[in-house]
C-alpha positions in Angstrom: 2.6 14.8 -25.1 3.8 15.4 -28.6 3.5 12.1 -30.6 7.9 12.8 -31.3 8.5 12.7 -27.8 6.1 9.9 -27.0 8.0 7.6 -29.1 11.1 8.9 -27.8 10.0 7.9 -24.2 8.7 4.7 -25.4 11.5 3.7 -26.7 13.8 4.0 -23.8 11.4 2.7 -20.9 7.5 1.5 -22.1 6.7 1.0 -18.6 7.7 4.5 -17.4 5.1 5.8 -19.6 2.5 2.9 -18.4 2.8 4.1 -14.6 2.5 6.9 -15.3 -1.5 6.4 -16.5 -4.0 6.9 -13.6 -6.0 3.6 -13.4 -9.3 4.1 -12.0 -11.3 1.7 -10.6 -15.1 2.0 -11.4 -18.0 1.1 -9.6 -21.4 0.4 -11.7 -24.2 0.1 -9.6 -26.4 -0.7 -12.9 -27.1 3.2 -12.8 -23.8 5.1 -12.2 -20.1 4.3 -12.5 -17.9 6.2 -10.2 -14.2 6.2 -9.7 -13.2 4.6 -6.1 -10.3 6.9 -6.0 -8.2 3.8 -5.1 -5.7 1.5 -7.4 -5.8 -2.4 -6.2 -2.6 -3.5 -6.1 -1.9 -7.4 -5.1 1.9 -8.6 -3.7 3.2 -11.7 -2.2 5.7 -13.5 -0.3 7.4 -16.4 -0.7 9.5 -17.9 1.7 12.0 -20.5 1.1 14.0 -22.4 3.5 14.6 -18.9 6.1 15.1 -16.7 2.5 11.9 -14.5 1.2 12.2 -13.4 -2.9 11.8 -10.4 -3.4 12.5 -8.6 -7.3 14.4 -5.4 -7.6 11.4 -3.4 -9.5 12.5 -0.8 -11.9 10.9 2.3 -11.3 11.3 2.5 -7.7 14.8 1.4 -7.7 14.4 -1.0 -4.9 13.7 -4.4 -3.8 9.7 -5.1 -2.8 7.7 -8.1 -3.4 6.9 -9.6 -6.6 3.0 -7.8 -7.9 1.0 -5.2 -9.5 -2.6 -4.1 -10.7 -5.3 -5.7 -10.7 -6.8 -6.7 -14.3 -10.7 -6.9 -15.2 -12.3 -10.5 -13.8 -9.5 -11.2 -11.7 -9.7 -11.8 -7.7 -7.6 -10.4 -5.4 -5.3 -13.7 -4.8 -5.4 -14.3 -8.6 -3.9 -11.1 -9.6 -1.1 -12.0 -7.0 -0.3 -15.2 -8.0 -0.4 -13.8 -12.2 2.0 -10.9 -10.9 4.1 -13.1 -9.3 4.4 -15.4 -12.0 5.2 -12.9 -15.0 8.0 -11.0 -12.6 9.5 -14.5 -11.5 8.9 -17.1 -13.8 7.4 -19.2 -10.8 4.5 -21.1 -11.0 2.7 -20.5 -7.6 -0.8 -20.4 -5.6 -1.8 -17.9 -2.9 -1.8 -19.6 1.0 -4.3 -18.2 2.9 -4.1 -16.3 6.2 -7.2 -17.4 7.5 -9.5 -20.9 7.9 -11.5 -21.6 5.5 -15.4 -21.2 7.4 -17.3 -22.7 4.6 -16.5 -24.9 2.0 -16.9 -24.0 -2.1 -20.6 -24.8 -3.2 -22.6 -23.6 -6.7 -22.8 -19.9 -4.9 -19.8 -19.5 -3.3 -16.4 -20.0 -3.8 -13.8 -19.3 -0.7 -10.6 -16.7 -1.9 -7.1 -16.5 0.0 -6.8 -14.1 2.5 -4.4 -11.9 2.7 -2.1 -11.1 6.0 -1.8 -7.5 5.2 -3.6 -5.0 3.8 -2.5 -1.2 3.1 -3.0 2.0 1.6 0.1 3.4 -0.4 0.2 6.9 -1.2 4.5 6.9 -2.3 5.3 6.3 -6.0 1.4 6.2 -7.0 -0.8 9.3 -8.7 -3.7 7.5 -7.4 -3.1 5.9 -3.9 -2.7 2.0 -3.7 -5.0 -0.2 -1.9 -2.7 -3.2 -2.1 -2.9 -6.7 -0.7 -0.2 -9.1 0.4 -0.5 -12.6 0.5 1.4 -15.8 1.5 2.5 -17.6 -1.7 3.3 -20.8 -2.1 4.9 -22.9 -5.1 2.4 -25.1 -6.9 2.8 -28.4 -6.0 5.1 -30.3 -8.4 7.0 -27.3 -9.6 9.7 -27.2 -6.2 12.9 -27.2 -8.7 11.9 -24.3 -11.1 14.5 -21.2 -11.7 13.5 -18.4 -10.7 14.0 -16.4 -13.9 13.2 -12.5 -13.7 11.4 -11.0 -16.2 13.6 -8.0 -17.2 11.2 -5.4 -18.9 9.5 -5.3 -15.3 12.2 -5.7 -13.0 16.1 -5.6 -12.8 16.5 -9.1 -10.7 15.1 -11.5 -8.2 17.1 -12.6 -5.6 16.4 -14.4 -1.6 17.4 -12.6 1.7 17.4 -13.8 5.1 16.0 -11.6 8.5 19.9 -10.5 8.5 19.3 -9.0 5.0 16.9 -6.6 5.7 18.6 -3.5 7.7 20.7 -2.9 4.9 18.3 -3.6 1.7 17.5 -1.2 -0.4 13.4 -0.9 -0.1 10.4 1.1 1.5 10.0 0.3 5.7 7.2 -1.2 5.3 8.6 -3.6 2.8 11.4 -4.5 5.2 8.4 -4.8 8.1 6.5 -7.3 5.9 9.5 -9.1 4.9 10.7 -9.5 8.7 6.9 -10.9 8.9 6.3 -13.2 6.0 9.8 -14.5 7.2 8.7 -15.7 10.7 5.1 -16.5 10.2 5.1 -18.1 7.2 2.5 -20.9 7.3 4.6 -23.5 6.3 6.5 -23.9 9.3 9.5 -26.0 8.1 10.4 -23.0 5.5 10.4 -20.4 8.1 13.6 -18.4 9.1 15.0 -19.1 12.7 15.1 -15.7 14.5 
């Protein structure tokens, strides 16, 4: 791309130009690197009092949960919880969808699960392996504004189960939503079907 028309596009829409980069994911096995031929992608759901946030993302035109890529160091659940924070303002912490078998020790430390797992090919030049967790507000921070963070999304707003046949989004969106909506683990937040 000439460097004229590269800050033309940049101008009008930095992120168009950022999704449209392939980012690979490497594995080193101290030898070798080679590219998994996957993007990890994290999402999550909150669910308030029968409503699930969800953000209007910009270059998909529709409403999905709040996430994105994953970012060097970071675990699955962390890159969640980061996304969900810098499209939504909210301070939150991933809920996971399983016990927890062992408890954290000097070797191990135990990661959110999440309650769905996918491979996305729509939208992506690479497909998406992406991972959607619970999330939950961190304790102490219940009365925080949501406040959407414009250069990565148009708006955040709730809906309700009687929302979702007429939302703009993917299926699968609207299926996870439905989902998240009555089985979230916090029982007293969950929508009444």
């Amino acid at each position: 791309m000439e460097v004229a028309l590269f800050a033309r596009e940049f101008k009008k829409s930095p992120w168009a130009i950022v999704a449209d980069v392939s980012r690979s994911i490497l594995i080193h096995d101290g030898h070798t690197s080679r590219d998994v031929g996957l993007v990890y992608i994290c999402s999550g759901y909150l669910v308030e009092q029968g409503k699930v946030l969800l953000v209007h993302h910009n270059r998909f035109d529709k409403w999905v949960p709040p996430g994105g890529h994953i970012e060097p160091g970071e675990s699955f659940a962390g890159t969640a919880v980061r996304e969900f924070k810098e499209e939504t303002g909210l301070l939150v912490e991933a809920i996971s969808s399983q016990p927890e078998i062992h408890p954290a020790d000097a070797n191990a430390t135990p990661e959110p699960v999440p309650f769905y797992v996918d491979v996305e090919r729509e939208g992506f030049a690479t497909p998406a392996l992406v991972q959607f967790f619970f999330i939950q507000r961190r304790p102490g921070t219940q009365g925080q504004a949501v406040e959407a963070q414009l250069e990565e999304v148009h708006g955040a707003a709730w809906f309700g189960l009687e929302d979702l046949d007429d939302l703009k989004t993917f299926d699968q969106v609207r299926s996870l939503a439905r989902f998240a909506l009555l089985n979230y683990p916090v029982a007293g937040e969950r929508a009444q079907p």
